[in-house]
C-alpha positions as CSV (number, residue, x, y, z in Angstrom):
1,X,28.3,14.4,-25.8
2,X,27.2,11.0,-25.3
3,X,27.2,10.4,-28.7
4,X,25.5,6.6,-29.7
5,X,28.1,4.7,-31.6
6,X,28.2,1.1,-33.2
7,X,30.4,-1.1,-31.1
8,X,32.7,-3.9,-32.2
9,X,32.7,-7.0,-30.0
10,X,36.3,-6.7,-30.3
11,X,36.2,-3.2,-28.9
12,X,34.2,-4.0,-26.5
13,X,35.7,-7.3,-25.1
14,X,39.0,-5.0,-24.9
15,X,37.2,-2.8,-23.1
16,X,36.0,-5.0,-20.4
17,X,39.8,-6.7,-20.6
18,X,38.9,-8.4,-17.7
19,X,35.8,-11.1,-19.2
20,X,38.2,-12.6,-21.6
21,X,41.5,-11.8,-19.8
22,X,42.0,-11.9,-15.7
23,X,38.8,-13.4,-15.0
24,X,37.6,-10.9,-12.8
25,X,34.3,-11.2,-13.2
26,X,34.5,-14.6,-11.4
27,X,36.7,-13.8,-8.7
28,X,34.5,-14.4,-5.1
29,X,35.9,-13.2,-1.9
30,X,34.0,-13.5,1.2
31,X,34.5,-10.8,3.9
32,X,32.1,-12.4,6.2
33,X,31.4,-16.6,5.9
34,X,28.3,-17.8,8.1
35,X,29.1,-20.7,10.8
36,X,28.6,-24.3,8.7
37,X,25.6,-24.9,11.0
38,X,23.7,-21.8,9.9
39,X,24.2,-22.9,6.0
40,X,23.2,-26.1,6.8
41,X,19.9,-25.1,7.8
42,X,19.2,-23.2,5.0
43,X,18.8,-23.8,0.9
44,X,21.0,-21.0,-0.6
45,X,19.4,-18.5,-3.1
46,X,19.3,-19.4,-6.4
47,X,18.7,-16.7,-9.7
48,X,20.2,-14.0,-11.7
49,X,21.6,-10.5,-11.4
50,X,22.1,-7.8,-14.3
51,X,24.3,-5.1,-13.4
52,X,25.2,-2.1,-15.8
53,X,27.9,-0.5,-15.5
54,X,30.9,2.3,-17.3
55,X,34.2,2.2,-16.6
56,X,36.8,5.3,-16.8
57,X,37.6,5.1,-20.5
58,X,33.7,5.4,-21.0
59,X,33.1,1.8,-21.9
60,X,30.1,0.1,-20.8
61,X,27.7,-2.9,-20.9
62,X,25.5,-5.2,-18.9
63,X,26.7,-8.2,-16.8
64,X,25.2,-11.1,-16.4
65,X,25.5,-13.0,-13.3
66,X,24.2,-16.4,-12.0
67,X,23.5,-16.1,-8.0
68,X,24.0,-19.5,-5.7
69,X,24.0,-17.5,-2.2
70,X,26.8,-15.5,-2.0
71,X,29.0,-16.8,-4.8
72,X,28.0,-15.2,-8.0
73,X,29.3,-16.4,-11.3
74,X,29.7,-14.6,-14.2
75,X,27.6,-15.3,-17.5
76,X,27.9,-13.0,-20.0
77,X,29.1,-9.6,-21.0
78,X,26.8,-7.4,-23.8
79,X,27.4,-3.9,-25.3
80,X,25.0,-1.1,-24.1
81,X,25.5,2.4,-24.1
82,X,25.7,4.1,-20.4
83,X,22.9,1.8,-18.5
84,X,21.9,4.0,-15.9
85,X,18.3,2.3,-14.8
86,X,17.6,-1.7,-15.0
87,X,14.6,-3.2,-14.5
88,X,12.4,-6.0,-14.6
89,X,9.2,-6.9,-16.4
90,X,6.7,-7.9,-13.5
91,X,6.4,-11.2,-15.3
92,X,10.6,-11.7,-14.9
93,X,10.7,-12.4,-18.2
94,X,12.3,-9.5,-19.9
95,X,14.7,-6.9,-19.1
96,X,14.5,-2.6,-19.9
97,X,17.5,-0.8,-19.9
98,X,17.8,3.3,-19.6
99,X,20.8,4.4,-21.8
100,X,21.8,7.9,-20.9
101,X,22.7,9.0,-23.8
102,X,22.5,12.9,-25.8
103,X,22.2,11.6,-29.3
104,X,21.7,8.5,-31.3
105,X,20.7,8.1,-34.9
106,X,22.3,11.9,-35.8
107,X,19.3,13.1,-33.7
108,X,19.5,14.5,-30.1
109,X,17.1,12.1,-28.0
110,X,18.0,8.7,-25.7
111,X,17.1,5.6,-26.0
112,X,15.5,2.5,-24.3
113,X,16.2,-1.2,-24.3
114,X,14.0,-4.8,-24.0
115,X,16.1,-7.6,-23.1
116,X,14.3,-11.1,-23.3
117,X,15.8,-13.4,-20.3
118,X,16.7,-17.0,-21.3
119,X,15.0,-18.7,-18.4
120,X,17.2,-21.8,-18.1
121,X,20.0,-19.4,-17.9
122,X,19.5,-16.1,-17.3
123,X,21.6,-14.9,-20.4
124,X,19.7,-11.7,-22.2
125,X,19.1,-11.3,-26.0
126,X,18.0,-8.2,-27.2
127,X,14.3,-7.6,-28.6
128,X,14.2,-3.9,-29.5
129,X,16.0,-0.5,-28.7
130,X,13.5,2.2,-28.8
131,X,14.3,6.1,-29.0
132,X,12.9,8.7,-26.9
133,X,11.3,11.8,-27.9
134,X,13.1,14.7,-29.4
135,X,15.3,16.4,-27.4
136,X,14.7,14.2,-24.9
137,X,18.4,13.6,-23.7
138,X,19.8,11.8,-21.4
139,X,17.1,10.0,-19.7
140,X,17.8,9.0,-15.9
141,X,15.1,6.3,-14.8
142,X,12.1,4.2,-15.8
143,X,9.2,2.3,-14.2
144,X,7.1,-0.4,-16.0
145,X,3.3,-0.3,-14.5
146,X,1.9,-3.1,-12.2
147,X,-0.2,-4.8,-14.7
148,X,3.7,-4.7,-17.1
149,X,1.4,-3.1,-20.1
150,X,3.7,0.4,-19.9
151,X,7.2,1.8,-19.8
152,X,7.5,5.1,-18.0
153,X,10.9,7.1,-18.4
154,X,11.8,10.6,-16.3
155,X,14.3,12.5,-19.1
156,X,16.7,14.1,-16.9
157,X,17.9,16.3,-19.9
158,X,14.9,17.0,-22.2
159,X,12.6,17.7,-19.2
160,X,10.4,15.8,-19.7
161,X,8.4,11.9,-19.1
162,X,8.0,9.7,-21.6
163,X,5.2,6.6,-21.5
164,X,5.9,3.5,-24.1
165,X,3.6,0.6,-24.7
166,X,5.1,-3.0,-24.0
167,X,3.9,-5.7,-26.2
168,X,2.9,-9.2,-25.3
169,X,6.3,-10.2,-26.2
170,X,8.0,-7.7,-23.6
171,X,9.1,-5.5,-26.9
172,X,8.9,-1.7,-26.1
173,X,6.4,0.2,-29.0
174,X,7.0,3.6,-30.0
175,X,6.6,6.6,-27.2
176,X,2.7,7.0,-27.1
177,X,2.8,10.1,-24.8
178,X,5.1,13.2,-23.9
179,X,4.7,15.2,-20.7
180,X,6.8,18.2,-21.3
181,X,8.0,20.1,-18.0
182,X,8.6,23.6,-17.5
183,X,10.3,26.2,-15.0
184,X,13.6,26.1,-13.3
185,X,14.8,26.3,-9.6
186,X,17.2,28.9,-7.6
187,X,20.9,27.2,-8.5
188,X,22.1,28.9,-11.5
189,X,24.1,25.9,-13.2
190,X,22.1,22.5,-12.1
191,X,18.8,24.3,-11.8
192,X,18.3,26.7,-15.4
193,X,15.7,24.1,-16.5
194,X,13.5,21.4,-15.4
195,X,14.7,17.8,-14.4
196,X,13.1,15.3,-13.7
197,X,15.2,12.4,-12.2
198,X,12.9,9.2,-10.8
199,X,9.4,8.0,-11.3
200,X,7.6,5.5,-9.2
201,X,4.1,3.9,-9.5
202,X,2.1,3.3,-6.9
203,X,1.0,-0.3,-6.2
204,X,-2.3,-0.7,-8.2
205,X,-0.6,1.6,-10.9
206,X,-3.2,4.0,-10.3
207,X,-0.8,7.4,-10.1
208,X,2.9,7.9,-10.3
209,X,5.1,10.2,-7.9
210,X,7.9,11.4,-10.0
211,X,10.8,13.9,-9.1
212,X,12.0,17.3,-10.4
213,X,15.4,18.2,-10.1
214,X,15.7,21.2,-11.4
215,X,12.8,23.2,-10.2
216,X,12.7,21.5,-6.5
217,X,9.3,20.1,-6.4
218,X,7.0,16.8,-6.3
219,X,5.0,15.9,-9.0
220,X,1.7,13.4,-8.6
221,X,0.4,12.0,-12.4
222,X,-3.1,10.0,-12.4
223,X,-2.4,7.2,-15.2
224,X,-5.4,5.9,-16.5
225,X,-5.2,3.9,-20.1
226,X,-1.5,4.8,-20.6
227,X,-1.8,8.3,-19.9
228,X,-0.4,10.3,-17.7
229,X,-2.5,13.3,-16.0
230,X,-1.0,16.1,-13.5
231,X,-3.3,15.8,-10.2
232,X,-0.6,17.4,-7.9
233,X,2.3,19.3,-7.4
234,X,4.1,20.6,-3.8
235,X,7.5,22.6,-4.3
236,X,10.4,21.2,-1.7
237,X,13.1,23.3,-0.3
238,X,14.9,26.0,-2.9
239,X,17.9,24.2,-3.7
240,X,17.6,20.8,-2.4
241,X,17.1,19.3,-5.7
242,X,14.3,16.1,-5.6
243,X,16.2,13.2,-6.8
244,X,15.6,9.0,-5.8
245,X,12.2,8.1,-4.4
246,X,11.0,5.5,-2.4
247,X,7.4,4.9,-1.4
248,X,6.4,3.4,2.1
249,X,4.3,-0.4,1.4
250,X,1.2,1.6,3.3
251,X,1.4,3.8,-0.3
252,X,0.3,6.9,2.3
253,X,4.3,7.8,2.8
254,X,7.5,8.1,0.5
255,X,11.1,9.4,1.0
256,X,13.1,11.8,-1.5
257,X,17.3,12.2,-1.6
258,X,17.7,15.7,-2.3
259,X,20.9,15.7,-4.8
260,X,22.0,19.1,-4.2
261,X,22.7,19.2,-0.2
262,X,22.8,15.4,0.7
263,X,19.6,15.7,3.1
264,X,16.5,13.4,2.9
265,X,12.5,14.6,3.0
266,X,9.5,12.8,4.3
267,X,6.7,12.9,2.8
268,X,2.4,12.1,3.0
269,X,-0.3,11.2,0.4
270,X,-3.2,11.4,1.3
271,X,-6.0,10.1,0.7
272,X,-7.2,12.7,-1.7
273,X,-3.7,12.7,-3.2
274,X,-2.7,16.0,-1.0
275,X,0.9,15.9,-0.8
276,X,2.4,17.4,2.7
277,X,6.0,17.8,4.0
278,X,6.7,15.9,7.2
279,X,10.1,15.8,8.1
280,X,14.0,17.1,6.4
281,X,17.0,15.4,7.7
282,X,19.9,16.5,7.0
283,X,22.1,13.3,6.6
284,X,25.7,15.4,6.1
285,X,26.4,13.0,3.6
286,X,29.1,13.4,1.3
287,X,27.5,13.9,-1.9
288,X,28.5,15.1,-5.6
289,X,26.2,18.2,-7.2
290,X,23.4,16.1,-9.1
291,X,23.9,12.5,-8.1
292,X,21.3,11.9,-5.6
293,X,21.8,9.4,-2.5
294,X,20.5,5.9,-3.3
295,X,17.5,4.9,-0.6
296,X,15.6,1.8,-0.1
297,X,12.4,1.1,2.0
298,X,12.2,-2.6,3.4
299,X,9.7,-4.2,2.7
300,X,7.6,-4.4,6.2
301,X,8.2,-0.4,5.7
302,X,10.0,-0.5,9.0
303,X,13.1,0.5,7.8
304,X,15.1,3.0,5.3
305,X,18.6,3.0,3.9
306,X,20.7,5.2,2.6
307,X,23.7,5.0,0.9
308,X,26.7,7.2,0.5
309,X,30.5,7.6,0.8
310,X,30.3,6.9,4.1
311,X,28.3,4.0,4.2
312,X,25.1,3.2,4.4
313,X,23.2,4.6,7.3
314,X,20.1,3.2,8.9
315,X,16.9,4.7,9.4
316,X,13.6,3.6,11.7
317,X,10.3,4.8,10.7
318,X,7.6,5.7,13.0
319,X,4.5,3.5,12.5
320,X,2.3,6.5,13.1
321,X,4.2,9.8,11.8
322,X,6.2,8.2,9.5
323,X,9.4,10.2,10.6
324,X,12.4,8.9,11.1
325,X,15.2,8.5,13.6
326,X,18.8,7.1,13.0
327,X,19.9,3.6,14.7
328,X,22.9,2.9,12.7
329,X,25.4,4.2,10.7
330,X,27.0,1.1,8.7
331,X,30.4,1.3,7.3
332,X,33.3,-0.2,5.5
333,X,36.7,1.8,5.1
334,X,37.5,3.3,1.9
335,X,34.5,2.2,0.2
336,X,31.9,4.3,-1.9
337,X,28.5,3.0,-1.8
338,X,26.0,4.2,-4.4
339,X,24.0,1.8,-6.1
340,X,21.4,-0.2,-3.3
341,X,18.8,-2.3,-3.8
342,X,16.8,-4.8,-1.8
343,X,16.8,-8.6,-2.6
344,X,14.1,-10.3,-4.3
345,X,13.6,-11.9,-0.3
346,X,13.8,-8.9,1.2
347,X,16.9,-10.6,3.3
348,X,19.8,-8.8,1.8
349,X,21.0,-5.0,0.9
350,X,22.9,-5.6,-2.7
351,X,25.5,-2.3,-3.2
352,X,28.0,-1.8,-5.6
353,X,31.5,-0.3,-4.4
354,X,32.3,2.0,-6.9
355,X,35.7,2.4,-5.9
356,X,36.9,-1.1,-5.0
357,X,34.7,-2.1,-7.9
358,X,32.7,-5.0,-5.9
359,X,29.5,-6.1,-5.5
360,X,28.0,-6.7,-2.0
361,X,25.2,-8.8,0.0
362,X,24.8,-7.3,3.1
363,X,22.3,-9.2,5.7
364,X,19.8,-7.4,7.6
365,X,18.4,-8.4,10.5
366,X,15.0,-9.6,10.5
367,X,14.3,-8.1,14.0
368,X,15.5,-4.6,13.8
369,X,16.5,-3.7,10.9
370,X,20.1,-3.3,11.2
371,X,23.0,-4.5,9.2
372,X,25.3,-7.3,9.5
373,X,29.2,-8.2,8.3
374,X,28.8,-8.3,4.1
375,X,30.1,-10.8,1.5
376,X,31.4,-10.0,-1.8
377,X,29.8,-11.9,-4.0
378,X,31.3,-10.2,-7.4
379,X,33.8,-8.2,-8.8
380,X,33.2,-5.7,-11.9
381,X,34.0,-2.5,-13.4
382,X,32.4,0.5,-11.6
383,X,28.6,-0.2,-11.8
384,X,25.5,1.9,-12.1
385,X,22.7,0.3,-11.9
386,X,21.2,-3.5,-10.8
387,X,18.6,-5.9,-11.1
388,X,18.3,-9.3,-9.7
389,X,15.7,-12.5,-10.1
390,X,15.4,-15.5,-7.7
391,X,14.2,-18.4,-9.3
């Protein structure tokens, strides 16, 4: 079990050996440099980045990072048990933390976290830790509404969604609402129960599309006033296992990584919140039983990624259908890609190699879409889960 135990700094500074030891943390080695007249031209990027992460001995925290283009530096190292979703307040001003965890307090339930962010430096200080519902164990991902007023978490092993109220200081208030899920899919050992895995809001914060792993199907809330109504529900393939989601900028479109066989759906809302299947891929992606593949939409909605052992593979989506059709397959040898996310300017893919323990900025091109030569711009212990701010 995951159980939630009190941490000595000692502990956990031996844990991370490398903060107070080697100085891993601020070891930069570019793979790819740009030519001197290219960075000439242009101011480099300037903000933070938060990365959770475990190692192998089950020891784990969030890094702080300061960002000045492609040469990260570390900050500071805190305590926090199994960070498996970070994310930012729309405001920038505090941080929420999903600890996938079975028990704390003697009870069995997870917990979330509110970070305030020093502005001058990035560093984090902790405002609350709140605990999930009962039962509600090991919780895989969160999403804080548009307007920053709610905290919405999917609980991967309870089954069920829980919605928290976020004060005006960015604190997280006791959970206000449960949505308890039922059923189970076809699998016999990742599928006796329900699952569900991400949740996303839609731009206005209208309705949230959220994921079910473990009975293979789609779920659309209404959320009016901090509550969470069931207006929709469309079953994908038996087996495939629903996990990441990423919805298309038009808000008519969003992709789904199946966990279970690697392949990836696409899918359309419309207008009337009707929820129809229009294309599977299957990707042949190398993929372990319940960790999904990570994707990521650009922004102009253009493009998807992918990422897996084998890279990241590129993805063009049809203006009209909203299908897609490979154009690369990006890739680095011996390297296993699973966090992704895009940069706050939508320039850059940010992956952490879990096996050569990096972090990367990979450029895309503005034009097409595809990806250039990368930079490492950190090293760490096996991450999990990122956020980043430009300031």
């Amino acid at each position: 079990m995951k159980r939630d135990t009190p941490w000595s700094r000692r502990a956990f500074m031996q844990g991370i050996g490398y903060v107070s030891g080697i100085g891993l943390l601020n070891k930069i080695a570019p793979v790819n440099k740009m030519p001197e007249a290219a960075h000439s031209c242009m101011a480099p990027k300037t903000g933070f980045a938060y990365v959770g992460s475990t190692d192998e001995v089950g020891t784990s925290g969030i890094h702080v990072f300061e960002i000045r283009g492609d040469h990260w530096k570390w900050k500071q190292s805190i305590p926090s048990r199994s960070p498996v979703s970070l994310l930012l307040h729309p405001n920038q001003q505090s941080l929420y933390v999903v600890n996938e965890v079975d028990e704390h307090e003697g009870l069995p339930r997870g917990t979330v976290e509110a970070y305030r962010i020093n502005a001058h430096d990035g560093t984090l200080a902790l405002i609350n830790r709140q605990p999930l519902s009962l039962s509600g164990i090991n919780p895989r991902h969160a999403t804080v509404s548009p307007d920053g007023n709610y905290l919405v978490v999917a609980i991967h092993g309870g089954g069920a969604y829980n919605v928290l109220p976020i004060g005006p200081d960015g604190a997280l208030q006791r959970v206000s609402q449960i949505m308890k899920e039922v059923g189970a899919g076809t699998h016999p050992v990742y599928q006796a129960s329900a699952h569900p895995h991400t949740v996303v809001f839609d731009a206005k914060g209208q309705y949230l599309l959220a994921t079910d792993a473990g009975c293979d199907r789609i779920n659309l809330f209404t959320f009016q006033n901090g509550r969470m109504m069931r207006t929709r529900q469309t079953l994908s393939q038996p087996v495939s296992g629903p996990g990441h989601l990423a919805m298309h900028p038009s808000g008519k479109l969003f992709y789904v990584s199946n966990t279970l066989d690697g392949s990836i759906d696409c899918y359309r809302c419309s207008d009337e919140r009707e929820i129809r299947h229009e294309q599977r891929i299957a990707t042949h992606a190398k993929t372990s039983a319940d960790e999904a593949q990570h994707i990521v939409l650009s922004s102009s909605g253009r493009n998807l990624y992918v990422a897996s052992d084998e890279g990241i593979s590129v993805w063009e989506i049809d203006p009209i259908t909203g299908k897609l059709s490979a154009i690369q397959q990006w890739s680095m040898k011996n390297r296993s890609l699973r966090t992704l996310i895009l940069s706050p300017d939508q320039e850059h893919l940010l992956a952490a190699d879990s096996s050569r323990h990096e972090l990367l900025s990979i450029p895309i091109h503005a034009e097409n879409g595809k990806l250039g030569a990368p930079s490492i711009v950190a090293n760490t212990i096996p991450s999990t889960s990122l956020a980043v701010k430009y300031i």
